[in-house]
C-alpha positions, 0 to 999 in steps of 0.5 A: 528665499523659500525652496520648495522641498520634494515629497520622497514617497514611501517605498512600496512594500514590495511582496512575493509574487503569488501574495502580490497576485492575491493582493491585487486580483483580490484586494485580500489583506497581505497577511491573509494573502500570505497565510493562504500562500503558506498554506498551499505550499505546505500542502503541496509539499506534503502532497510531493512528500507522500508521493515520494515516500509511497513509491515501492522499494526497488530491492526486497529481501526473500529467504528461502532454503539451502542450495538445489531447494525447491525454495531456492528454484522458486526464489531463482524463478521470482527474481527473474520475473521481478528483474523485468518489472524493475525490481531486485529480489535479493536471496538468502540461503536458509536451512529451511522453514524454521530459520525463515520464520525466525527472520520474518518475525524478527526481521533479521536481514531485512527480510521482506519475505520468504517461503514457510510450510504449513505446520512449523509456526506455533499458532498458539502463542498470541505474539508467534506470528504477530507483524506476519501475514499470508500472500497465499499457498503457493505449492504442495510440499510432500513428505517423502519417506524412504527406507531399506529393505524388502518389508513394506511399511505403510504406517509410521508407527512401524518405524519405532527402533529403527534410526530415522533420519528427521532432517536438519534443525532449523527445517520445516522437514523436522518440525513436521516429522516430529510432530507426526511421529509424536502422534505415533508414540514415537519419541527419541527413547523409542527410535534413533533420530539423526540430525542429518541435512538431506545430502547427508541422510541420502548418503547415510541411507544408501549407505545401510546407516539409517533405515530411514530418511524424512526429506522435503523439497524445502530442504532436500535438492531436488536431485536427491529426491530423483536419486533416492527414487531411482534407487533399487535398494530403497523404497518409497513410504505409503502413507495408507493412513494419509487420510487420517493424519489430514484431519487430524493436521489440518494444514497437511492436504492429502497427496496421491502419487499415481504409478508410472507419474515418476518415469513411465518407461521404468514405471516409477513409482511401481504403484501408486503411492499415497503421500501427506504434506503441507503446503508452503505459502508466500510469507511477508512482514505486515507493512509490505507496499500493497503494489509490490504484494500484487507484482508478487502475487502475479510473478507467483502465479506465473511460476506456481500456476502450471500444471506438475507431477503434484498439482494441476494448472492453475491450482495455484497461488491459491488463498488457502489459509492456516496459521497465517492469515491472509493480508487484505492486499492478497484477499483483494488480489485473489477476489478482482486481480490487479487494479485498472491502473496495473492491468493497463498500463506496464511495466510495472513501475510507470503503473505505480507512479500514473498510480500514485499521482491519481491517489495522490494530486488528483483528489487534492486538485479535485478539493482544491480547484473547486475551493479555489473557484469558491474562494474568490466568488465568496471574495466578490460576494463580500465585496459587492456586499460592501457596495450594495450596504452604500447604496442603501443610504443613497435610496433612502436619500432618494425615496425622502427627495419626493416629500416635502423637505425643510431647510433643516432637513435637507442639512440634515440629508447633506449630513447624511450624504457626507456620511455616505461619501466618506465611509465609500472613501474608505472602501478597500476595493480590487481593481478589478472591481474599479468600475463599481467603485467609481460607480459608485462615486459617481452616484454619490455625486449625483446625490449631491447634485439634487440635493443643491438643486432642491436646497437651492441658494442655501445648498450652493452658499452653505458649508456643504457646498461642493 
């Protein structure tokens, strides 16, 4: 007794769901189906990891100058802008310029920024200020000078011999008074410097220790300052040579102080008062993300830009460059302001992501959507390209149907047709090419036909008979 055994069909190979999309919608090969799914998916991943990793920090580092400093006020003042825009600014006490430089160029801390007078950085050595760069002048900073006694001095170089205090190591208040003084002659066997910080200068002077002390609001609380003006028994130093040291120093600007501009009712200063002093400017490490540059630059704007005793309104933050240059994000700043995304949409942190997706996905989709609506038209061109080439041969079998034809050559057509009809077998088309093929089919059956009818017994007995 024979029993029938059943055909276990192969089990498809099934695919993931976008390959099995590709396959089907497009008859594209599986492996080439697959490569293409890997492809999009690497780049989208890359596309979400660039998105995540352009995202601004959350908390920056600043250093600035000791307690009561105009630097540590400043600091003070950014932190609570920044704080509503969604960013922590952390703040390193420092004694001074010198010391900020010193962590900028090494990064000590993870300092990202910080505040440095003109003048202290030595601009000719090739790696000084290498990996820095300049957010713009943000202030002046003058030099105040004050000294005992009923004499007055208006020049520096009437201070030989007498003992000056030049501020603290690590200040940017002693590397300007050294400078200047060297330009005078003056040098530690020609005067006694004190290394005093600027409490204890203002103490020693009040005291009749020193003649002289050399204060500056990066390292002097701003207290000290109004104190030492305020006092009978000390007087303030009138730069008379003021324009000279400018041209000579070109990172110090000329300051005039007009009488009364202290406190009117006392009438302080008792006449105008000429000073000289760099200006700071807003230091960073090259690399800082481009949109926290502009959220600095605005925060500065808003605490620098007012009106005060030693500047106008708006004079500042301004793109004043000395020994730092400026950095292309501040030089973009200061020619058109922040960019349309900034300007439009706050705070700032719902900005820089709306920003970052139309850097981002927006050029990728505006590459890859018209890539996407290429790839399958090129799909079809090559698939209807396949079916036009077995065409060709039905025409030709079509155009030799209206001559004469012998009995071997219309073998010969059949031949040829059978030719035809398997190469069409063979086509791999999608489904949604599936009336084209069949088409086709349909024609070629056609074909047949009229080869039967014009061969006549022989076509319907012979080998090709259908």
């Amino acid at each position: 007794m024979l029993t029938a055994t059943a055909t276990i069909p192969p089990k498809k190979k099934k695919y993931p769901r976008m390959v099995a999309a590709l396959i089907e919608t497009f008859g594209f090969n599986p492996t080439f189906a697959t490569i293409l799914v890997l492809l999009l998916a690497l780049f989208a991943a890359g596309a979400i990891l660039w998105f995540v990793h352009s995202a601004p920090p959350r908390t920056i580092v600043i250093t600035t100058g000791p307690a009561g400093g105009s630097f540590q006020r400043y600091a003070g003042d950014y932190a609570k802008l920044l704080a509503k825009e969604g960013v922590t600014l952390r703040i390193l006490p420092s004694q001074g310029s010198l010391e900020n430089l010193t962590r900028l160029k090494s990064g000590e801390q993870g300092v990202d920024i910080g505040f440095v007078i003109g003048g202290v950085a030595d601009a000719t050595e090739p790696t000084a200020l290498a990996g820095l760069e300049s957010l713009g002048s943000v202030a002046h900073q003058p030099l105040w000078i004050f000294y005992r006694g009923k004499k007055a001095y208006t020049r520096l170089s009437e201070l030989t011999g007498l003992r000056l205090a030049i501020g603290a190591p690590g200040s940017g208040t002693r590397a300007i008074v050294l400078t200047l003084l060297n330009a005078n002659g003056i040098t530690a066997a020609q005067a006694n410097f004190l290394d005093l910080d600027a409490e204890a200068a203002a103490s020693a002077l009040q005291e009749g220790k020193i003649d002289a002390a050399f204060l500056m609001g990066d390292s002097a609380p701003s207290t000290t300052l109004r104190t030492l003006v305020r006092s009978t028994d000390i007087q303030l130093f009138h730069v008379a040579q003021a324009d000279a040291y400018v041209r000579r120093h070109t990172f110090l600007d000329r300051i005039e102080l007009p009488q009364g501009s202290i406190d009117l009712g006392k009438n302080l200063p008792v006449a105008d008062v000429v000073l000289v002093g760099p200006t700071v400017e807003l230091v960073v490490r090259k690399g800082l993300h481009p949109a926290l540059c502009d959220v600095l630059l605005e925060v500065a704007k808003e605490v620098h830009g007012k009106a005060s005793l030693l500047q106008k309104r708006g004079e500042f933050p301004a793109p004043l460059e000395h020994e730092f240059t400026l950095s292309e994000d501040a030089l973009r700043y200061y020619k058109s302001g922040k960019g349309f995304v900034y300007r439009t949409i706050e705070p700032f942190w719902v900005a820089n992501v709306v920003n970052r997706v139309l850097v981002v996905f927006v050029p990728a989709l505006l590459v890859l959507i018209p890539a996407i609506r290429f790839l399958p038209f090129l799909y079809r061109l090559t698939i209807q390209l396949r079916i036009i080439r077995c065409y060709r041969p039905l025409l030709q079998l079509e155009r030799e149907l209206n001559t004469a034809i012998s009995p071997d050559q219309l073998g010969l057509m059949l031949d040829r047709l059978d030719e035809v009809e398997a190469s069409v077998n063979e086509l791999k088309v999608p489904a949604s090419f599936g009336d084209q093929f069949y088409v086709l089919r349909v024609h070629v059956a056609f074909m047949r036909e009229r080869l039967k009818s014009v061969g006549g017994a022989r076509a319907g007995s012979g080998p090709h008979a259908a």
